[in-house]
N, CA, C and O atoms as a GROMACS GRO file, in nm:
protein
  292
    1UNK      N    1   7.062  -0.026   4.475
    1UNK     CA    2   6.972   0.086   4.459
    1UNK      C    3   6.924   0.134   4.595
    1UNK      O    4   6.884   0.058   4.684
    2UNK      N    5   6.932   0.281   4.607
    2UNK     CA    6   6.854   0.322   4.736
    2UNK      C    7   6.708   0.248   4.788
    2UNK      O    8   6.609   0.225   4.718
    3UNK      N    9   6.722   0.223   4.911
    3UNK     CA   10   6.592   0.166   4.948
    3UNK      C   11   6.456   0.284   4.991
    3UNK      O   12   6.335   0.262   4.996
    4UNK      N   13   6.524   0.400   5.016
    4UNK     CA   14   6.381   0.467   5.025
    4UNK      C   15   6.369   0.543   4.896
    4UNK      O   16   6.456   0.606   4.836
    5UNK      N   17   6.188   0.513   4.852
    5UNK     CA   18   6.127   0.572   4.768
    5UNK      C   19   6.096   0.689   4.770
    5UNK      O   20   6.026   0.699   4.870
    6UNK      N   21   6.104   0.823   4.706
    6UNK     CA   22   6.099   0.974   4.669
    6UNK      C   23   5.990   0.967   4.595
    6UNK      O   24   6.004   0.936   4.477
    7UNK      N   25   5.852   0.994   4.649
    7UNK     CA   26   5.772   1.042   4.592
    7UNK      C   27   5.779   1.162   4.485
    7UNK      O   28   5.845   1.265   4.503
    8UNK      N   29   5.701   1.133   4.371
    8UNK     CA   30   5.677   1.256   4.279
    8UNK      C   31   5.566   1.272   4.235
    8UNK      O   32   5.515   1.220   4.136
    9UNK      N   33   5.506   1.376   4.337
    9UNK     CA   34   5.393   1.473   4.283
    9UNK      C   35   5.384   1.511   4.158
    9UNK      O   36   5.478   1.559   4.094
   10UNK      N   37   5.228   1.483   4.098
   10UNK     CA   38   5.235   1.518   3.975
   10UNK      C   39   5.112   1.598   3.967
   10UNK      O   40   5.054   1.605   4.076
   11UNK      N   41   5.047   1.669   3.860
   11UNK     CA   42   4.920   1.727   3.902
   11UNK      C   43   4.865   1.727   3.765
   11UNK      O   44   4.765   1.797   3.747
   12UNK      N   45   4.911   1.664   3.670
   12UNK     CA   46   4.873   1.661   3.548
   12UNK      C   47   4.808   1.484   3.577
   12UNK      O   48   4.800   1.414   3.678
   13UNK      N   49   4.765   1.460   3.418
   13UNK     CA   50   4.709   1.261   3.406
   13UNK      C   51   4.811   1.238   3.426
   13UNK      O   52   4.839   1.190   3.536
   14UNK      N   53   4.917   1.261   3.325
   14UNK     CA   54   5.038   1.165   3.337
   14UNK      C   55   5.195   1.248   3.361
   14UNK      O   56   5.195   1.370   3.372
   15UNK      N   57   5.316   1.173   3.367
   15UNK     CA   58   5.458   1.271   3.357
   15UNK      C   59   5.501   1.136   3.265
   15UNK      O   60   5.463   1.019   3.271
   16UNK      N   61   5.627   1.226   3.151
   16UNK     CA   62   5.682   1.138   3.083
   16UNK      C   63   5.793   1.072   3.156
   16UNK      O   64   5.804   1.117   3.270
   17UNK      N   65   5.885   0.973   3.124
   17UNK     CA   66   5.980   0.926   3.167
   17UNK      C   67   6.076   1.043   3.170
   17UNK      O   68   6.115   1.096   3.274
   18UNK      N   69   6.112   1.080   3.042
   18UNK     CA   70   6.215   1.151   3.048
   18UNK      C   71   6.204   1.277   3.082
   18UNK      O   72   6.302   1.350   3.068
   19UNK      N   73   6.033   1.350   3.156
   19UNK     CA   74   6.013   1.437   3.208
   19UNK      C   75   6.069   1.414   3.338
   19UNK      O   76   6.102   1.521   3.390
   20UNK      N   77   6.092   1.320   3.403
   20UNK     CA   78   6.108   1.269   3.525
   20UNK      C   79   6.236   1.314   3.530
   20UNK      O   80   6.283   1.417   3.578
   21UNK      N   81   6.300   1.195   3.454
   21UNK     CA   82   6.501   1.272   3.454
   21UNK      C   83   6.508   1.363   3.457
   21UNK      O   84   6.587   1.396   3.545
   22UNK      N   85   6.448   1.479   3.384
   22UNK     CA   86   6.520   1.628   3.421
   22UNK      C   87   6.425   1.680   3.562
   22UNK      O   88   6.489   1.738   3.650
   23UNK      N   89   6.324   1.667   3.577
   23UNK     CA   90   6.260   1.679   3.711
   23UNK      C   91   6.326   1.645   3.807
   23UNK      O   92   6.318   1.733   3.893
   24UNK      N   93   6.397   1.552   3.842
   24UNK     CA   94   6.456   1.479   3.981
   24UNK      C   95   6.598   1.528   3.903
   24UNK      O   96   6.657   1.421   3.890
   25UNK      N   97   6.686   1.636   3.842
   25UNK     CA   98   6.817   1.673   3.780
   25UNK      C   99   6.903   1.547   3.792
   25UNK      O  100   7.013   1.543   3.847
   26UNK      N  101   6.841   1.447   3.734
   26UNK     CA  102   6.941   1.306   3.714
   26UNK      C  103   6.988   1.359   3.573
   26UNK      O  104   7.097   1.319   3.533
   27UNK      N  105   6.928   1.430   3.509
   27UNK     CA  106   6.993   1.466   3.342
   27UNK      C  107   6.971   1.636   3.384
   27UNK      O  108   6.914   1.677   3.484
   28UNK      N  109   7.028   1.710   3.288
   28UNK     CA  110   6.965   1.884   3.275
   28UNK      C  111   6.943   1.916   3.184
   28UNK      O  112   6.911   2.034   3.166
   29UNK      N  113   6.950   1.816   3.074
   29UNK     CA  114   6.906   1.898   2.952
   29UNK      C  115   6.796   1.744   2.885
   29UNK      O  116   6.814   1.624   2.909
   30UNK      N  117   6.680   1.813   2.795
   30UNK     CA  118   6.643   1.684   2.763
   30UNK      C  119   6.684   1.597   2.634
   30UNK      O  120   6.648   1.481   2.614
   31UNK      N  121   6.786   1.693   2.531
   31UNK     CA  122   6.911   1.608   2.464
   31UNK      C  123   6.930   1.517   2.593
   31UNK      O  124   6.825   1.455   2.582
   32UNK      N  125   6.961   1.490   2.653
   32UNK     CA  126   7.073   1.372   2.733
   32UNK      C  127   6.957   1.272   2.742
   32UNK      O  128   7.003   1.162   2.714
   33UNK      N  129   6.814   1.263   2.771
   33UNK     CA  130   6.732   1.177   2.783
   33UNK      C  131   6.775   1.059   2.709
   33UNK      O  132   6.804   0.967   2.786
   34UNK      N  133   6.795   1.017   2.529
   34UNK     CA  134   6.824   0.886   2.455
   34UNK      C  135   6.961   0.891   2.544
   34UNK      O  136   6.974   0.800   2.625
   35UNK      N  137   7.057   0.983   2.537
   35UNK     CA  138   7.196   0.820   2.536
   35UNK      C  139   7.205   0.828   2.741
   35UNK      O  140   7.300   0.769   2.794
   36UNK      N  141   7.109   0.896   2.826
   36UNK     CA  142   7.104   0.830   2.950
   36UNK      C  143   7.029   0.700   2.940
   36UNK      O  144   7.086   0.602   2.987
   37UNK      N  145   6.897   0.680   2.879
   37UNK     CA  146   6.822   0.560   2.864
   37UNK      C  147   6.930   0.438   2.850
   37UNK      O  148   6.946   0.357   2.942
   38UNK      N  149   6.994   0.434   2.741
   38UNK     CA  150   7.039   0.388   2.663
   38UNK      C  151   7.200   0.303   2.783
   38UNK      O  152   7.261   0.196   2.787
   39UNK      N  153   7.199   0.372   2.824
   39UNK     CA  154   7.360   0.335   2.908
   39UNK      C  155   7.327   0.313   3.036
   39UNK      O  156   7.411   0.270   3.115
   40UNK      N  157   7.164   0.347   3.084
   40UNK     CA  158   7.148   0.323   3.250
   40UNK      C  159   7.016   0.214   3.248
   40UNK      O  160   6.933   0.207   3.157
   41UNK      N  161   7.018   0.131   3.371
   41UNK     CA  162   6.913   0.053   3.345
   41UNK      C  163   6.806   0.141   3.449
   41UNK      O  164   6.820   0.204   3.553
   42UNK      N  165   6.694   0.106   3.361
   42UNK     CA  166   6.580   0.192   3.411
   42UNK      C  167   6.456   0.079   3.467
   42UNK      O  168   6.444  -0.013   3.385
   43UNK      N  169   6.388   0.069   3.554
   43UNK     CA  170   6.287  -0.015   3.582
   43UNK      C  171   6.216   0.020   3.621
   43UNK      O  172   6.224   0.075   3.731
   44UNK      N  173   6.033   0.005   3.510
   44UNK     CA  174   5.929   0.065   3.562
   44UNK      C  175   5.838  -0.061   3.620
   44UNK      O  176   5.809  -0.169   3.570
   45UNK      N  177   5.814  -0.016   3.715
   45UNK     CA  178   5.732  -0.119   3.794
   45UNK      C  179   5.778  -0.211   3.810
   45UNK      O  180   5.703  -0.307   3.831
   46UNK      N  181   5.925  -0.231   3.811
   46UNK     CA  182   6.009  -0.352   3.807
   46UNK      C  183   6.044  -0.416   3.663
   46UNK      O  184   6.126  -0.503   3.633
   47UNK      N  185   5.986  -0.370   3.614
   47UNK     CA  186   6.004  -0.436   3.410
   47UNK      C  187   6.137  -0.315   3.384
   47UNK      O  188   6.147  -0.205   3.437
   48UNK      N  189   6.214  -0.370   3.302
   48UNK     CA  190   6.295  -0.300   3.234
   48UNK      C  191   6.243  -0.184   3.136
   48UNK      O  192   6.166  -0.240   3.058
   49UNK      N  193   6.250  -0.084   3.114
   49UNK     CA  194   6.200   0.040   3.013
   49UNK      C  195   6.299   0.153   2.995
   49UNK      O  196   6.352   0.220   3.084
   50UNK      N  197   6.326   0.167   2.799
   50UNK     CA  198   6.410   0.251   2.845
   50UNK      C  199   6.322   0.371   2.715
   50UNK      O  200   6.382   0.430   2.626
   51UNK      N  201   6.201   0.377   2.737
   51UNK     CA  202   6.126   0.453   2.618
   51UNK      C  203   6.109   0.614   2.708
   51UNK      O  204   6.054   0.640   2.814
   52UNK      N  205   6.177   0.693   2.619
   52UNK     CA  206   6.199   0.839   2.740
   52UNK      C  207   6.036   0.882   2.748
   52UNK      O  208   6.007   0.944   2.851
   53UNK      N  209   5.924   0.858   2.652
   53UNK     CA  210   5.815   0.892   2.583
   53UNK      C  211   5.771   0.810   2.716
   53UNK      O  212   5.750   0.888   2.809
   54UNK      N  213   5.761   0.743   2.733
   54UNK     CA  214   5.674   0.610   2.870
   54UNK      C  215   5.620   0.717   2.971
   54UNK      O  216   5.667   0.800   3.049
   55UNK      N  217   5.468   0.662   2.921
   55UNK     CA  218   5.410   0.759   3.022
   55UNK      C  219   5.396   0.691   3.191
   55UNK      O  220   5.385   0.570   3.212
   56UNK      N  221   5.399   0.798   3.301
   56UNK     CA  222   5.412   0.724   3.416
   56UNK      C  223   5.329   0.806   3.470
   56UNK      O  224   5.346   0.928   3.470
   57UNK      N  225   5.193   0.725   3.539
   57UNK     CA  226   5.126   0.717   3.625
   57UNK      C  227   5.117   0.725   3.749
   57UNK      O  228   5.188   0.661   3.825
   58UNK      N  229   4.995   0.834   3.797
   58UNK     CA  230   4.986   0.772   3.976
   58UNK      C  231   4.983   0.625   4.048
   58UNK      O  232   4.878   0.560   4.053
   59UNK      N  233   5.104   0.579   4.103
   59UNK     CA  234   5.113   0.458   4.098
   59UNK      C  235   5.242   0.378   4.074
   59UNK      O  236   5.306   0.300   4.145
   60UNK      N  237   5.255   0.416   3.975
   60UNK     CA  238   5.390   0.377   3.923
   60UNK      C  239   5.550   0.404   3.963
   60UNK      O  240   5.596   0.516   3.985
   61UNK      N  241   5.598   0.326   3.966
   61UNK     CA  242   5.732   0.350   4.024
   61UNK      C  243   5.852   0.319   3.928
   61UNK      O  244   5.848   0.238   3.835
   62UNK      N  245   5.971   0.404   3.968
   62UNK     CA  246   6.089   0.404   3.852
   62UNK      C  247   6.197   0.341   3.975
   62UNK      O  248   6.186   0.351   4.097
   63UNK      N  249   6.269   0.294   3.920
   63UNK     CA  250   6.348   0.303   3.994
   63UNK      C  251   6.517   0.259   3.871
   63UNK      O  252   6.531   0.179   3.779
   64UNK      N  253   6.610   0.356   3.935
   64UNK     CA  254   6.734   0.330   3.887
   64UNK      C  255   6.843   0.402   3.984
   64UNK      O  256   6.826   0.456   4.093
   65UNK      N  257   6.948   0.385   3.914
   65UNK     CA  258   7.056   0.375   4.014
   65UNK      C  259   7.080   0.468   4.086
   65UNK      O  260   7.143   0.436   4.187
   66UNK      N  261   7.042   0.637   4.070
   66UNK     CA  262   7.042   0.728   4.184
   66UNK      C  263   6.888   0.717   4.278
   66UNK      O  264   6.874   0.804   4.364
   67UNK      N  265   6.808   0.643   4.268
   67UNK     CA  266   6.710   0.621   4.384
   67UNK      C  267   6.606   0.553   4.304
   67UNK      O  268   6.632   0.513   4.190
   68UNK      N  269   6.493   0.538   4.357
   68UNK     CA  270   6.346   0.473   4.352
   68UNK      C  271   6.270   0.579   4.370
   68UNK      O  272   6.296   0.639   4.474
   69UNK      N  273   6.139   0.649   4.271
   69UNK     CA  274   6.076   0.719   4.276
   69UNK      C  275   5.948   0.688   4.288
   69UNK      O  276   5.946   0.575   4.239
   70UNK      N  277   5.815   0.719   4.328
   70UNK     CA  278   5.667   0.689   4.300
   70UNK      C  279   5.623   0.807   4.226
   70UNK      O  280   5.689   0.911   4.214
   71UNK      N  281   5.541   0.793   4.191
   71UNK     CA  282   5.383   0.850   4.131
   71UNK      C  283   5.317   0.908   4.190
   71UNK      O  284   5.239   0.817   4.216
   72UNK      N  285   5.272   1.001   4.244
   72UNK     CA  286   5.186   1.020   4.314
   72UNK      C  287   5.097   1.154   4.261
   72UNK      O  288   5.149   1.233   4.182
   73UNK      N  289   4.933   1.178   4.319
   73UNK     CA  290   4.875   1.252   4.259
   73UNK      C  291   4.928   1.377   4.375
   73UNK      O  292   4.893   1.494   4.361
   0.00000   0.00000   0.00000
């Protein structure tokens, strides 16, 4: 996995997971969100998660196989 982290500005409380995928165009449509979950390993905060609904926080970090993202306000 890439070692530098890509911050993502958010300006709302929270961003969903699978708001994220199409945000950072790892997916383009949000049909693709279940069967990307589903076939890529996803790690929030280092725990495995593959719930597209998972809300992510200032703070929180994703990371999978096209990079490592943060949280940020």
């Amino acid at each position: 996995m890439n070692a530098e982290i890509k911050k993502i500005v958010i300006t709302s409380e929270y961003i969903t997971l699978g708001q994220l995928l199409k945000f950072t165009h790892i997916i383009s449509l949000g049909s693709q969100e279940k069967s990307y979950l589903a076939s890529h390993q996803v790690l929030v905060n280092g725990v495995a998660d593959n719930r597209r609904g998972r809300k992510l926080y200032p703070g929180d970090k994703v990371s999978l196989e096209q990079g490592s993202f943060e949280i940020v306000k």
